[in-house]
N, C-alpha and C positions, 0 to 999 in steps of 0.2 A: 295482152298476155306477154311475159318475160320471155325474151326469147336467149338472155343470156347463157352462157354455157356455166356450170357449175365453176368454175375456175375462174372466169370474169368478174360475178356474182359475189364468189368468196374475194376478190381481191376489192371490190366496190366496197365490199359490207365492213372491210377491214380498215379501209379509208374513211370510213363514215365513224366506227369505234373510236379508230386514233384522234378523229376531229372533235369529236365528245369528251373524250376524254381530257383533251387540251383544256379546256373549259373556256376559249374563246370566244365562240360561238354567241352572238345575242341571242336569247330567248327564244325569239319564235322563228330563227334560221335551223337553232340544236333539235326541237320539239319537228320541224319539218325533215331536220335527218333522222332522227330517230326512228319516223314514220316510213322512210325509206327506207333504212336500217329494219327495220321488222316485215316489209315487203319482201330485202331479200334475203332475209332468212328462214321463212316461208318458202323465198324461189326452193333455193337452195335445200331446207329439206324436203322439197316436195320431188325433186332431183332423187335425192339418195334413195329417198323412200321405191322411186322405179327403179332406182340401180338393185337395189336389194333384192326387185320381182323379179327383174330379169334374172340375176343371178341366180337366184331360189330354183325358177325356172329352170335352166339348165344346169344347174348340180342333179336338181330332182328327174330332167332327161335323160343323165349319164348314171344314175342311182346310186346318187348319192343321197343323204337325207338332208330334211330342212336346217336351217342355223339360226342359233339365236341373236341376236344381238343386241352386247349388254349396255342398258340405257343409264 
């Protein structure tokens, strides 16, 4: 399991983009970041995805109502 923090995560996954992007990468060094590259972006939305619940959570403790958020 990822134990990076959403900030880590986003800075890895941004490292890994810029390296793609470069198009240096041999073949099957780019196809193994990529792979990491979709690991953590996975992490990471699976992060937001609980930052949301909690949040939901206590807006809807203090009554407030739910939010949407636009995808």
């Amino acid at each position: 399991m990822n134990k990076q923090s959403f900030e880590e995560a986003l800075l890895a996954l941004e490292a890994i983009v810029e390296a793609l992007e470069n198009g240096d990468l041999p073949l099957e060094e780019a196809v193994k970041k990529y792979q990491e590259g979709m690991a953590l972006a996975k992490h990471c939305h699976g992060l937001l995805e609980e930052a949301e619940k909690v949040l939901t959570k206590v807006m809807n403790q203090e009554g407030e109502s739910d939010f949407d958020v636009e995808e």
